[in-house]
Structures are given as C-alpha cells and as structure tokens.
PyMOL Python script that loads the backbone (N, CA, C, O; Angstrom):
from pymol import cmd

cmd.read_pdbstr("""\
ATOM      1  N   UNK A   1       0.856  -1.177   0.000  1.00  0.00           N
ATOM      2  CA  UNK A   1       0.000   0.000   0.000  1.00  0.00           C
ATOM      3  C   UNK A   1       0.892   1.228   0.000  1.00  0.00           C
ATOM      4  O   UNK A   1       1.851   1.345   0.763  1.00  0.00           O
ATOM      5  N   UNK A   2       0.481   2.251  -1.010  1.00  0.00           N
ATOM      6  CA  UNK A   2       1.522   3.566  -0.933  1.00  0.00           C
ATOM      7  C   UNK A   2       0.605   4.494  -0.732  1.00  0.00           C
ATOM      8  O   UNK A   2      -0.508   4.441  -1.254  1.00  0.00           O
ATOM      9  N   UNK A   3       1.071   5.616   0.201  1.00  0.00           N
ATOM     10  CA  UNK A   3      -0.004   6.933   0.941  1.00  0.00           C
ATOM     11  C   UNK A   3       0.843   8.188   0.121  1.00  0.00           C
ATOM     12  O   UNK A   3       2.053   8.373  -0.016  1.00  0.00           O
ATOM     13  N   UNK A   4      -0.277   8.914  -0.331  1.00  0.00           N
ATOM     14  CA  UNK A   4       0.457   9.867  -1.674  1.00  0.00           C
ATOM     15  C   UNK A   4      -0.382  11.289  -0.709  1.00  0.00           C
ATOM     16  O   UNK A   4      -1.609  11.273  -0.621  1.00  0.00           O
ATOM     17  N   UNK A   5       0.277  12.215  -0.176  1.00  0.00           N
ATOM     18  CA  UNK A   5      -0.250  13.549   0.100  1.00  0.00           C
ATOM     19  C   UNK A   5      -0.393  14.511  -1.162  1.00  0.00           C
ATOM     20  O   UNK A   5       0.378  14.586  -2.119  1.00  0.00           O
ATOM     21  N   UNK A   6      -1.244  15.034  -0.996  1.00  0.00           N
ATOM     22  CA  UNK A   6      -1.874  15.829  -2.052  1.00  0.00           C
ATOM     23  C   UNK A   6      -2.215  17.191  -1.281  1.00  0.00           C
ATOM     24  O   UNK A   6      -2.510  17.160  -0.086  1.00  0.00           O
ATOM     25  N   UNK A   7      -2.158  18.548  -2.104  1.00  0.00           N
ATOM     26  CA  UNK A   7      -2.428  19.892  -1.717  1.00  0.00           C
ATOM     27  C   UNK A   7      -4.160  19.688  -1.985  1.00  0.00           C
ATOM     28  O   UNK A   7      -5.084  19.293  -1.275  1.00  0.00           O
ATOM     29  N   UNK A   8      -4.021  20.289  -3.700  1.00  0.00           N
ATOM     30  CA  UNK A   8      -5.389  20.806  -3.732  1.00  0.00           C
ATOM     31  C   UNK A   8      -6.261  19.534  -4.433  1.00  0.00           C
ATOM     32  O   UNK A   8      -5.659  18.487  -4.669  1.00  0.00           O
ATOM     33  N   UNK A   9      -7.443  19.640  -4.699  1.00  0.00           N
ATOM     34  CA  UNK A   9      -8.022  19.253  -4.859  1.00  0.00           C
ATOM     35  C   UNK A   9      -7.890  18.265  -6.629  1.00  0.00           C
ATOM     36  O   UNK A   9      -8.144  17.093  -6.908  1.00  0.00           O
ATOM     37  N   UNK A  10      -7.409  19.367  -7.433  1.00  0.00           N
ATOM     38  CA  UNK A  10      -7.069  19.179  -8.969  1.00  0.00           C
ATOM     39  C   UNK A  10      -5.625  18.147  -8.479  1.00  0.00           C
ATOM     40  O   UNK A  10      -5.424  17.125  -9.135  1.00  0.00           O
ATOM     41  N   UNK A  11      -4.802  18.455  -7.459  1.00  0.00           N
ATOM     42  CA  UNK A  11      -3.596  17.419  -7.568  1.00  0.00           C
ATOM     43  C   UNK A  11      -3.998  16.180  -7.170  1.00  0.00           C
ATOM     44  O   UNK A  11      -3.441  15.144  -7.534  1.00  0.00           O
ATOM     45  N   UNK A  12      -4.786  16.225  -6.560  1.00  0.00           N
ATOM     46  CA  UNK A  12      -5.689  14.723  -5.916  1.00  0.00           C
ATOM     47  C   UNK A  12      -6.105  13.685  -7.020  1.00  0.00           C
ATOM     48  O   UNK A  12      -5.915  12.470  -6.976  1.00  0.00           O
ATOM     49  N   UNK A  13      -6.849  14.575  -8.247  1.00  0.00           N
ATOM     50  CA  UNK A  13      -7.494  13.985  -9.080  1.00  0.00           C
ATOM     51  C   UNK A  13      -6.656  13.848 -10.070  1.00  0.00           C
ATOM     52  O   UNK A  13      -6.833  12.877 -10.806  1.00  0.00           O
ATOM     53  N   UNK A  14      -5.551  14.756 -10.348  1.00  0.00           N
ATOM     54  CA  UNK A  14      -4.538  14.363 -11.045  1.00  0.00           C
ATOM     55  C   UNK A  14      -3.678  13.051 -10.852  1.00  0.00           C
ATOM     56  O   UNK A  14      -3.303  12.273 -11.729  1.00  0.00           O
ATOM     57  N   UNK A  15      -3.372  12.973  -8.950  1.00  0.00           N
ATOM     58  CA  UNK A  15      -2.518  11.506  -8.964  1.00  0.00           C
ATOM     59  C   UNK A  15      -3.402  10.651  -9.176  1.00  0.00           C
ATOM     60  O   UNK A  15      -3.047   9.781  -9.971  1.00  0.00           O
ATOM     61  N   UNK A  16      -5.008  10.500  -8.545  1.00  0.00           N
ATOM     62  CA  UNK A  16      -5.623   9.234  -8.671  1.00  0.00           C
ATOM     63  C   UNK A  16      -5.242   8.764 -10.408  1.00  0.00           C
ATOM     64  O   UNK A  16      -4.730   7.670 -10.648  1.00  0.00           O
ATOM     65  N   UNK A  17      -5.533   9.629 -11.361  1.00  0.00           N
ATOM     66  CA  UNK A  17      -6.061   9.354 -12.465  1.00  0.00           C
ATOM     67  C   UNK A  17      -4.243   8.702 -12.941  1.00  0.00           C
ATOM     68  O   UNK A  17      -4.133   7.845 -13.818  1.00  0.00           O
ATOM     69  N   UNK A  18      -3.265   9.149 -12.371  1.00  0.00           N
ATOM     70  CA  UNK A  18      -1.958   8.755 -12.861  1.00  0.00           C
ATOM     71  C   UNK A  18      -1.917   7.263 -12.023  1.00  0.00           C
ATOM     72  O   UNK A  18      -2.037   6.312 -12.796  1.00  0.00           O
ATOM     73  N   UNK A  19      -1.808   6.982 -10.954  1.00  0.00           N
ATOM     74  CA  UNK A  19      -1.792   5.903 -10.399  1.00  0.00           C
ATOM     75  C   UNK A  19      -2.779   4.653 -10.792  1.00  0.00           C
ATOM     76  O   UNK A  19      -2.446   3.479 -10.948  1.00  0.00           O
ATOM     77  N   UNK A  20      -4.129   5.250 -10.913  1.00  0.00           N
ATOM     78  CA  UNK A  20      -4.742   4.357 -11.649  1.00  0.00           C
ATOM     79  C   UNK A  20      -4.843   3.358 -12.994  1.00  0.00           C
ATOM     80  O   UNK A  20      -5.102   2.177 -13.222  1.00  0.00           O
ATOM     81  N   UNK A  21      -4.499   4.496 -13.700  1.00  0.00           N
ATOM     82  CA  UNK A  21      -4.122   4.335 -14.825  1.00  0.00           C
ATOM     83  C   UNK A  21      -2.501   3.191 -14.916  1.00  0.00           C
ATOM     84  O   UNK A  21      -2.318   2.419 -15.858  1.00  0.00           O
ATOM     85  N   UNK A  22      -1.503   3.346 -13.724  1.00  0.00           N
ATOM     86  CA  UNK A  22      -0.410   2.444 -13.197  1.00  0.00           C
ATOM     87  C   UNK A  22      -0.943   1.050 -12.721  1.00  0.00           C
ATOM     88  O   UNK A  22      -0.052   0.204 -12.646  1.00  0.00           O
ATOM     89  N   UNK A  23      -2.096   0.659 -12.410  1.00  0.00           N
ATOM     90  CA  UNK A  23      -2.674  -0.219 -12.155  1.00  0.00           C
ATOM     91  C   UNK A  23      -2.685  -0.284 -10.656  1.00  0.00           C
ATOM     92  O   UNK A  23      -2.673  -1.408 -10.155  1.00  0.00           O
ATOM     93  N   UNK A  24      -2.706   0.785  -9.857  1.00  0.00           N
ATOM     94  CA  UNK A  24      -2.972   0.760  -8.512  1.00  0.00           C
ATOM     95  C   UNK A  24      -4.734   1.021  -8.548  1.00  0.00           C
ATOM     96  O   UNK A  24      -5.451   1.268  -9.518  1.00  0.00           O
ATOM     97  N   UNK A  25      -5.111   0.847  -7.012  1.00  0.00           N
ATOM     98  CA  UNK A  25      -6.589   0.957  -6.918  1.00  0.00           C
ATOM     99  C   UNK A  25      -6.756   1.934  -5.509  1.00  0.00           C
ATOM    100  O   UNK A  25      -6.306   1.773  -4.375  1.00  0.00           O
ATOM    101  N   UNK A  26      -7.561   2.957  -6.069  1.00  0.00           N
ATOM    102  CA  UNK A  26      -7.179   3.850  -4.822  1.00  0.00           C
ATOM    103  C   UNK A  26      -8.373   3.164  -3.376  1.00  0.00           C
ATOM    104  O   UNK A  26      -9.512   2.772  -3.629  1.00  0.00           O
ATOM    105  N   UNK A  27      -8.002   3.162  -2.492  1.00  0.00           N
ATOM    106  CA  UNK A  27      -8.829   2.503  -1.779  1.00  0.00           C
ATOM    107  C   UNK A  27      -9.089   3.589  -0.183  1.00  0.00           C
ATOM    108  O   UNK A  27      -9.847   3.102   0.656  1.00  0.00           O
ATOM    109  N   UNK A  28      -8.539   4.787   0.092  1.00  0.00           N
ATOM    110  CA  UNK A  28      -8.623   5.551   1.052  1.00  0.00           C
ATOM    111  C   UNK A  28      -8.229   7.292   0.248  1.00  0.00           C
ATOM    112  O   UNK A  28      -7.686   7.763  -0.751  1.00  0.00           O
ATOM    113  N   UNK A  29      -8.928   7.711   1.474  1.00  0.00           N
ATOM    114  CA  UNK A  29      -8.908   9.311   0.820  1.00  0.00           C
ATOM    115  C   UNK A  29      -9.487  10.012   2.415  1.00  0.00           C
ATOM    116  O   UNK A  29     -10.501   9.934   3.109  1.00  0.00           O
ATOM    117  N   UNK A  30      -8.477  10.539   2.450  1.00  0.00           N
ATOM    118  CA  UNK A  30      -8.015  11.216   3.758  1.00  0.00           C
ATOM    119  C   UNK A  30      -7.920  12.754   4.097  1.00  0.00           C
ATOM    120  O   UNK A  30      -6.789  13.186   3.874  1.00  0.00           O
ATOM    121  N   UNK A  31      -8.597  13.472   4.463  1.00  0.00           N
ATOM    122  CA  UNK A  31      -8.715  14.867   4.877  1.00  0.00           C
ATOM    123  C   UNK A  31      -8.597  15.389   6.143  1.00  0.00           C
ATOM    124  O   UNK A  31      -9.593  15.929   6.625  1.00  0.00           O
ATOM    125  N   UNK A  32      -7.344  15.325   6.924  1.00  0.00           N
ATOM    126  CA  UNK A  32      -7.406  15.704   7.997  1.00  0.00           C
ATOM    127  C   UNK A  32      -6.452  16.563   8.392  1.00  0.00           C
ATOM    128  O   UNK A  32      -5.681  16.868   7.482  1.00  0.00           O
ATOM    129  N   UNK A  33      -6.145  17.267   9.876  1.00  0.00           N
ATOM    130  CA  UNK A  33      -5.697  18.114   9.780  1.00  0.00           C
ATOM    131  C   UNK A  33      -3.870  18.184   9.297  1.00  0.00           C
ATOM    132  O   UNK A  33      -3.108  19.053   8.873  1.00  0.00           O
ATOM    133  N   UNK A  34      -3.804  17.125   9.561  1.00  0.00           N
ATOM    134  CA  UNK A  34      -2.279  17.376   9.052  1.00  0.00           C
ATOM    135  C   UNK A  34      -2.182  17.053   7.277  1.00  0.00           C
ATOM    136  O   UNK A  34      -1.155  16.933   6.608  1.00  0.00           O
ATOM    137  N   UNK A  35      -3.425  16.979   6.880  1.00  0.00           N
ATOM    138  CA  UNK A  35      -3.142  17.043   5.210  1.00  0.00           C
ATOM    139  C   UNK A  35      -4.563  16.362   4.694  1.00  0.00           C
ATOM    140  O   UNK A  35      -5.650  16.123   5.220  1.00  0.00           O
ATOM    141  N   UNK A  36      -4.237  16.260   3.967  1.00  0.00           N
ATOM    142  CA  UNK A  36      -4.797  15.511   1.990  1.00  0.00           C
ATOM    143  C   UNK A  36      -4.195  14.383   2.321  1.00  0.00           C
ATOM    144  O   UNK A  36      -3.319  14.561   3.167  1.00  0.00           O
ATOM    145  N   UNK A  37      -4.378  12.912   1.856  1.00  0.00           N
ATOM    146  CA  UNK A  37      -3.890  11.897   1.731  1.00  0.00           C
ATOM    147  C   UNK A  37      -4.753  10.832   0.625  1.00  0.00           C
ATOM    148  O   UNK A  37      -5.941  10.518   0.569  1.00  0.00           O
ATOM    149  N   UNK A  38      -3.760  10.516  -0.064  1.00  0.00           N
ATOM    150  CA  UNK A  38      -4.666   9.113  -0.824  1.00  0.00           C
ATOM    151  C   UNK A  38      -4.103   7.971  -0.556  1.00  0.00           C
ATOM    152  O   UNK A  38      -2.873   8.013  -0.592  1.00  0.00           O
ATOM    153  N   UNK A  39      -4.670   6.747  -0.244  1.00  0.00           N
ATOM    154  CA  UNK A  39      -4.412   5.742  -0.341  1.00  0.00           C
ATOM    155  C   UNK A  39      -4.520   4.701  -1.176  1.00  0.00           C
ATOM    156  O   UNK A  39      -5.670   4.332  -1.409  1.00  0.00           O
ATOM    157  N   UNK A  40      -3.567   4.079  -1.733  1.00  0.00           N
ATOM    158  CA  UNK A  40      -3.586   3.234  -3.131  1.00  0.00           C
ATOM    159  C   UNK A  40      -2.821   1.633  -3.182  1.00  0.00           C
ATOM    160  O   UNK A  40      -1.686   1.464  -2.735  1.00  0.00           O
ATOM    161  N   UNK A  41      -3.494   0.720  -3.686  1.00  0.00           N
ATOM    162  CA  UNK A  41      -3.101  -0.557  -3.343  1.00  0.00           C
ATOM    163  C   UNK A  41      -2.335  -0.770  -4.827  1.00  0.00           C
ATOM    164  O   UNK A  41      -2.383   0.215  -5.564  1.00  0.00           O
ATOM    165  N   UNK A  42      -1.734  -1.787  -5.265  1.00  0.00           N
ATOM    166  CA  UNK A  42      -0.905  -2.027  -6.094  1.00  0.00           C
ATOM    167  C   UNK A  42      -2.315  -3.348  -6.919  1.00  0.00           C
ATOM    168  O   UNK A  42      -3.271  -3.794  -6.285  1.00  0.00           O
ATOM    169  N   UNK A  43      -2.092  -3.574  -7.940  1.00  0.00           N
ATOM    170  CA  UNK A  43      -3.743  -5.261  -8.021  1.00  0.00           C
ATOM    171  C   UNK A  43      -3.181  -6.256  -7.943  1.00  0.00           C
ATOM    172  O   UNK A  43      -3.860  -7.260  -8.161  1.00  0.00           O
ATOM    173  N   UNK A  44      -1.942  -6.416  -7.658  1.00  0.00           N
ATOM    174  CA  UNK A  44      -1.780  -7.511  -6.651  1.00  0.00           C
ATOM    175  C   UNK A  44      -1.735  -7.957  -5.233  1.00  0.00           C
ATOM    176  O   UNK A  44      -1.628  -9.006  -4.598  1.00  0.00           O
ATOM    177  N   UNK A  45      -1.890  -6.435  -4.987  1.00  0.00           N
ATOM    178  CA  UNK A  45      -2.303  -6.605  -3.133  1.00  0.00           C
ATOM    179  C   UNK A  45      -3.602  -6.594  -2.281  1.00  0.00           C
ATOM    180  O   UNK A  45      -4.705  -6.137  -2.581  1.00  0.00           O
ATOM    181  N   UNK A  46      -3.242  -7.143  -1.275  1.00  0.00           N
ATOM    182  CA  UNK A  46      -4.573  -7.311  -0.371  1.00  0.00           C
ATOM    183  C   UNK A  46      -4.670  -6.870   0.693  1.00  0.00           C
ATOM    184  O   UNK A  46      -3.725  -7.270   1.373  1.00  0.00           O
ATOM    185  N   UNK A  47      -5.366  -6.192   1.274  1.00  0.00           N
ATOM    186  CA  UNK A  47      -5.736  -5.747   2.767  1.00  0.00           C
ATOM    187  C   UNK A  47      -5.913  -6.948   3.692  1.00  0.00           C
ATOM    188  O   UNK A  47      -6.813  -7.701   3.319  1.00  0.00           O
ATOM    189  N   UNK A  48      -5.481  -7.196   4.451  1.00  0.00           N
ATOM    190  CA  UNK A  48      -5.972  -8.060   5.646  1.00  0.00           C
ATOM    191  C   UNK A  48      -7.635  -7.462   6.310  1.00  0.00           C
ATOM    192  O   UNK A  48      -7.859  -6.411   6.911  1.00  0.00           O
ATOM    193  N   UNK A  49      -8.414  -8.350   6.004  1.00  0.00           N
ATOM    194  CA  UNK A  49      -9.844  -8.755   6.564  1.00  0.00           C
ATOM    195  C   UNK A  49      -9.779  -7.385   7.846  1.00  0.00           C
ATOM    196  O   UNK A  49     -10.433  -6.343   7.812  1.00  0.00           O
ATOM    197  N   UNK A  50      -8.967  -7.736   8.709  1.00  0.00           N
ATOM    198  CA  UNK A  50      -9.001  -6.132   9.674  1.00  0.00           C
ATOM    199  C   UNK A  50      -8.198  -4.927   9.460  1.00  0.00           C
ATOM    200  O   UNK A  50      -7.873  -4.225  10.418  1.00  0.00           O
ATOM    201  N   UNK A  51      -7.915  -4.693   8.454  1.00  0.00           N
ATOM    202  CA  UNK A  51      -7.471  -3.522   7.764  1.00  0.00           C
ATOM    203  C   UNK A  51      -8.487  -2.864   6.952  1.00  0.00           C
ATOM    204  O   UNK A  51      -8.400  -1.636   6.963  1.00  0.00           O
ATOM    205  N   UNK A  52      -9.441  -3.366   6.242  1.00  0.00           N
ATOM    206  CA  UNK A  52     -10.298  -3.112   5.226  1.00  0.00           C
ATOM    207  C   UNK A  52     -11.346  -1.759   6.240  1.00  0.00           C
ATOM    208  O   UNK A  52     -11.683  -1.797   7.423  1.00  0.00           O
ATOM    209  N   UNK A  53     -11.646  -0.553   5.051  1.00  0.00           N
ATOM    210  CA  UNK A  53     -12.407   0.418   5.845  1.00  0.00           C
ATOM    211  C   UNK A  53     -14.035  -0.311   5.478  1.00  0.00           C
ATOM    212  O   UNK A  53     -14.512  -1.235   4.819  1.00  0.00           O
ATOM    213  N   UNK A  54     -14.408   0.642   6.264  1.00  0.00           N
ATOM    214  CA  UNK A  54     -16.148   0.236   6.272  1.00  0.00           C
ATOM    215  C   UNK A  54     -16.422   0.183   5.022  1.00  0.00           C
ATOM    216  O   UNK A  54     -16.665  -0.952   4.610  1.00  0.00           O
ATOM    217  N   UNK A  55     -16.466   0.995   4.294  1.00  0.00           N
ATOM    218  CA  UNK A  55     -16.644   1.262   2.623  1.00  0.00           C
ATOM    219  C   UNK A  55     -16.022  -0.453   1.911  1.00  0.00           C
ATOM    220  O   UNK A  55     -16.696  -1.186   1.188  1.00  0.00           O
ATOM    221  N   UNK A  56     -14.843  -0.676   2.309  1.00  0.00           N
ATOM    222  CA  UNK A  56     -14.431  -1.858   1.183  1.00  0.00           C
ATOM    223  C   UNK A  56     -15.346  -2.910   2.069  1.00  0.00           C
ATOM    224  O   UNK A  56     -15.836  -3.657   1.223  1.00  0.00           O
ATOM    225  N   UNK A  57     -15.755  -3.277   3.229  1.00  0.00           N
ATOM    226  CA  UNK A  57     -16.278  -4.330   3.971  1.00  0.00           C
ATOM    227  C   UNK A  57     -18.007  -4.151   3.062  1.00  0.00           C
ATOM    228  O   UNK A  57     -18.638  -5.193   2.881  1.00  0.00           O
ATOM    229  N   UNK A  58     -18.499  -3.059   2.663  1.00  0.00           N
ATOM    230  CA  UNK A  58     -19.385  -2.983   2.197  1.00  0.00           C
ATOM    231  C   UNK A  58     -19.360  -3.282   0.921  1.00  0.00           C
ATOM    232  O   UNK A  58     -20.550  -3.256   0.607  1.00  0.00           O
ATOM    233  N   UNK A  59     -18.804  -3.526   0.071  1.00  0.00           N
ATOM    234  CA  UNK A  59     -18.257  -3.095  -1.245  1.00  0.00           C
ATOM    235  C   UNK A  59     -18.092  -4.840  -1.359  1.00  0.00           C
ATOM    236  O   UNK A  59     -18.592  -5.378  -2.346  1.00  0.00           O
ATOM    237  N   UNK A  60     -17.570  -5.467  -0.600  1.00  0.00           N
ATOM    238  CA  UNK A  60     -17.228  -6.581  -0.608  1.00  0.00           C
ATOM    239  C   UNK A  60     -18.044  -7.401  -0.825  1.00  0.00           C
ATOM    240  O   UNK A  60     -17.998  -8.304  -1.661  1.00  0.00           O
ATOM    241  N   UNK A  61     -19.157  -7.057   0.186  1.00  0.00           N
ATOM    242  CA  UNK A  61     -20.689  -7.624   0.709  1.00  0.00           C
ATOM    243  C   UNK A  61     -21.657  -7.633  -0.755  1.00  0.00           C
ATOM    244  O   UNK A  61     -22.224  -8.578  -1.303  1.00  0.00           O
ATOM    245  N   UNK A  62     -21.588  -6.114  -1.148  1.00  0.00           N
ATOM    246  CA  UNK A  62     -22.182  -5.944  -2.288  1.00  0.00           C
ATOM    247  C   UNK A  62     -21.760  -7.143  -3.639  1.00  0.00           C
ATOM    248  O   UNK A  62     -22.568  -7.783  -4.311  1.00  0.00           O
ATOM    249  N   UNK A  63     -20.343  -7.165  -3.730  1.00  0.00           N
ATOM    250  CA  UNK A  63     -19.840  -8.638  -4.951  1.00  0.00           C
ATOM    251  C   UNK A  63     -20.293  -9.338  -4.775  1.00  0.00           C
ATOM    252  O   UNK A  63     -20.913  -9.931  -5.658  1.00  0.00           O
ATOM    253  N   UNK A  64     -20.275  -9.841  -3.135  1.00  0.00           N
ATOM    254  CA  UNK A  64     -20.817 -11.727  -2.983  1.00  0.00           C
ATOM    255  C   UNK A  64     -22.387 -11.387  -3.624  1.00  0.00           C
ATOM    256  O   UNK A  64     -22.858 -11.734  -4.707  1.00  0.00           O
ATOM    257  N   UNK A  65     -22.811 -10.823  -2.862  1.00  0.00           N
ATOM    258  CA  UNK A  65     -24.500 -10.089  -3.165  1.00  0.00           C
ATOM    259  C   UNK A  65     -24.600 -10.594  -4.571  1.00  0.00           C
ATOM    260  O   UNK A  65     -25.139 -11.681  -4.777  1.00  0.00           O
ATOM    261  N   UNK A  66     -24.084  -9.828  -5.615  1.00  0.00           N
ATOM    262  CA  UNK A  66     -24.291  -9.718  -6.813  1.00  0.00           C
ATOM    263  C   UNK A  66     -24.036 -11.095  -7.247  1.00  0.00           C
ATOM    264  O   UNK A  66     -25.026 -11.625  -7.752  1.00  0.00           O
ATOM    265  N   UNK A  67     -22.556 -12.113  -7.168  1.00  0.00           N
ATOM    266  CA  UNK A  67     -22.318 -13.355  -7.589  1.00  0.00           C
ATOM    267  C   UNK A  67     -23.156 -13.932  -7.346  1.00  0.00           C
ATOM    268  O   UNK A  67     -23.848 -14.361  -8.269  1.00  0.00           O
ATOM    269  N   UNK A  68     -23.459 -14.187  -6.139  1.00  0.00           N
ATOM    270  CA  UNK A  68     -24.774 -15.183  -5.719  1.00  0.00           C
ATOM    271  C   UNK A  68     -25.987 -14.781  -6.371  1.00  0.00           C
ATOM    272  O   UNK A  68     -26.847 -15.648  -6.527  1.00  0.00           O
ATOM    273  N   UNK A  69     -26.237 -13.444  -6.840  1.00  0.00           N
ATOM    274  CA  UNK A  69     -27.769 -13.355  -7.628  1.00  0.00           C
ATOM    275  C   UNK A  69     -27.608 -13.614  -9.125  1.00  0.00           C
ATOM    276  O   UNK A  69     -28.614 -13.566  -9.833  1.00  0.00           O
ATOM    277  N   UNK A  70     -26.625 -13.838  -9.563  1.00  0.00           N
ATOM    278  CA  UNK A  70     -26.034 -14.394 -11.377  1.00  0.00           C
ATOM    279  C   UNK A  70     -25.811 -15.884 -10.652  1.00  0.00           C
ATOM    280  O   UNK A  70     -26.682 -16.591 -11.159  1.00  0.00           O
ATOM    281  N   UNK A  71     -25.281 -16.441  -9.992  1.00  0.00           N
ATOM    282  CA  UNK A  71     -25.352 -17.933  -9.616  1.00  0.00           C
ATOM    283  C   UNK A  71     -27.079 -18.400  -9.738  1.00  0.00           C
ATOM    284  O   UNK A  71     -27.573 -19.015 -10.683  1.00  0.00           O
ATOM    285  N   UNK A  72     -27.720 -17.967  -8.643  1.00  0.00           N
ATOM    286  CA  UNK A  72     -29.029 -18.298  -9.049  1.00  0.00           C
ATOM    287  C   UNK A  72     -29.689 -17.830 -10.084  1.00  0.00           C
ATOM    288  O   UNK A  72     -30.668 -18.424 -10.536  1.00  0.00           O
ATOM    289  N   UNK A  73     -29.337 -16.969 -10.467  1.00  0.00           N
ATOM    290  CA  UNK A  73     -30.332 -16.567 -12.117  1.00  0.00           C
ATOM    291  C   UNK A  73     -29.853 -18.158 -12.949  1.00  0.00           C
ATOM    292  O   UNK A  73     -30.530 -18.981 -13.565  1.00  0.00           O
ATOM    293  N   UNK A  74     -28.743 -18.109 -12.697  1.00  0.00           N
ATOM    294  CA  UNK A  74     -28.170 -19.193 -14.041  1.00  0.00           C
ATOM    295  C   UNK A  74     -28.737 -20.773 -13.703  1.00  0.00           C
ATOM    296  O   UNK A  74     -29.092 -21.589 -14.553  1.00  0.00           O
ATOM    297  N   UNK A  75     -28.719 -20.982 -12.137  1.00  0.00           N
ATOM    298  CA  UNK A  75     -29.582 -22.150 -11.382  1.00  0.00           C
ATOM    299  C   UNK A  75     -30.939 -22.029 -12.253  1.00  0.00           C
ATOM    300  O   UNK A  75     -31.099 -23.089 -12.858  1.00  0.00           O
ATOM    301  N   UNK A  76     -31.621 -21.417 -12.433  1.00  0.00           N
ATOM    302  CA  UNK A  76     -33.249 -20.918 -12.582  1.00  0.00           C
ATOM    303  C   UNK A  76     -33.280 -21.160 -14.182  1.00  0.00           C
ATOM    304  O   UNK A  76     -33.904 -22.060 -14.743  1.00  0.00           O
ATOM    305  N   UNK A  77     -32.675 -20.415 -14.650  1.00  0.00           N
ATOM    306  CA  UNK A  77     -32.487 -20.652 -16.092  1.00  0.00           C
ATOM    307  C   UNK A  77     -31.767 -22.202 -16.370  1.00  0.00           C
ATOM    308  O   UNK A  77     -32.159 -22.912 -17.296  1.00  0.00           O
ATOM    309  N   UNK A  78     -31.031 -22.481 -15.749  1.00  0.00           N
ATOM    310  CA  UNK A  78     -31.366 -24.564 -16.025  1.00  0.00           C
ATOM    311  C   UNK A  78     -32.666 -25.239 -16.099  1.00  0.00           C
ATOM    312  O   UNK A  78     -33.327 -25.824 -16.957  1.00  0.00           O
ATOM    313  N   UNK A  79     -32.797 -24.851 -14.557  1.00  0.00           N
ATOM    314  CA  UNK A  79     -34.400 -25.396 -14.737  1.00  0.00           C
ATOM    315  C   UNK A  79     -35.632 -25.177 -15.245  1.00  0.00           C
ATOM    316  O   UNK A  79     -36.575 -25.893 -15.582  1.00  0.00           O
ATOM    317  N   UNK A  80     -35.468 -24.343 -15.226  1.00  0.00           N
ATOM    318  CA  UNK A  80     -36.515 -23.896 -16.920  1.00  0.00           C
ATOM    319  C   UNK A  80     -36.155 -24.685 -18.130  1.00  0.00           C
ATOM    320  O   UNK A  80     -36.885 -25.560 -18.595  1.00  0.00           O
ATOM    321  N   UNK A  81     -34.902 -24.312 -18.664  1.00  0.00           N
ATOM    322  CA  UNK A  81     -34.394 -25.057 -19.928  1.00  0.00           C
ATOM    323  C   UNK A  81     -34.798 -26.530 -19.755  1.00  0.00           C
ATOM    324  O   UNK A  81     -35.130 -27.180 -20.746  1.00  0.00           O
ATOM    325  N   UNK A  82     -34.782 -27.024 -18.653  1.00  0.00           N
ATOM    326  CA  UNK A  82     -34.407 -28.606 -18.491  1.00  0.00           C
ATOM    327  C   UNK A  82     -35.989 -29.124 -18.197  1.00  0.00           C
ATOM    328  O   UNK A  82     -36.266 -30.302 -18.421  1.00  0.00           O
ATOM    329  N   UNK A  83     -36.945 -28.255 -17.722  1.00  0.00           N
ATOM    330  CA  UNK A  83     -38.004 -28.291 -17.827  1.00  0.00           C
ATOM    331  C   UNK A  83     -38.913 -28.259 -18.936  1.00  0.00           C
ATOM    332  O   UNK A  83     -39.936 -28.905 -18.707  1.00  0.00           O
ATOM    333  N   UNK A  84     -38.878 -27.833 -19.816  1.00  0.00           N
ATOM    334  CA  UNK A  84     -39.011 -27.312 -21.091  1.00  0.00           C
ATOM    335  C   UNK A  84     -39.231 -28.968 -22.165  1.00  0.00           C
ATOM    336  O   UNK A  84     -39.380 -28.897 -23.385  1.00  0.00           O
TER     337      UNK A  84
END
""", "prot")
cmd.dss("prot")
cmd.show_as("cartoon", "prot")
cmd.util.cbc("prot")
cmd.orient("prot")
C-alpha cells in the first residue's frame, strides 16, 4: 500500500487518475488536519480482513451479493431449460 499527500483538490485527481491508470486501486482518501492523503493498493495486493475500511467491507458484501444473484439466475435458467 503507498499513501500519496496531495495539496489541492485538482492534484488529488490528477494523482488518482496517474496511479490508476499504473494499475494501482485507490482505496482511502483522507482529509485531515495534518493534510490531503490518498491511499492506493498495487492489483496484486490485499488488505488483511481487519485492515479493510467500512466502505471496502461494504463493497465486498455488495460482490458476494451480486455473484450469488447471477449464480441463481443461471440455477433458474437450467431449470426452466431442463423443464421445457
């Protein structure tokens, strides 16, 4: 994980869009008093399960969510077909 301080607002959106584009994934964004901060993972890295902010624990929840509702669509659509 690399923590990139940023002034204004345009330099913020300037590194995300450079780092991203590097194949990092920005995963924190930080406004406090001692600065601007972004936080950015590399796509081969992983947060440890208690590192992850509320946002990625949600975000997470939301994938399984979604896999499991294309798993059963595709369950449903067998049995129809196979019914048929």
């Amino acid at each position: 994980m690399i923590i990139i301080k940023y002034t204004t607002e345009e330099e913020g959106q300037q590194i995300i869009a450079e780092k991203t584009s590097q194949g990092y994934t920005l995963i924190e964004v930080q406004n406090i008093t001692e600065g601007n901060f972004l936080g950015f993972l590399e796509s081969n890295e992983t947060l440890p399960e208690n590192d992850k902010t509320e946002n990625q624990k949600l975000q997470d929840m939301i994938d399984t969510l979604i896999m499991d509702n294309i798993n059963m669509q595709e369950q449903i659509d067998t049995l129809i077909t196979s019914n048929l």
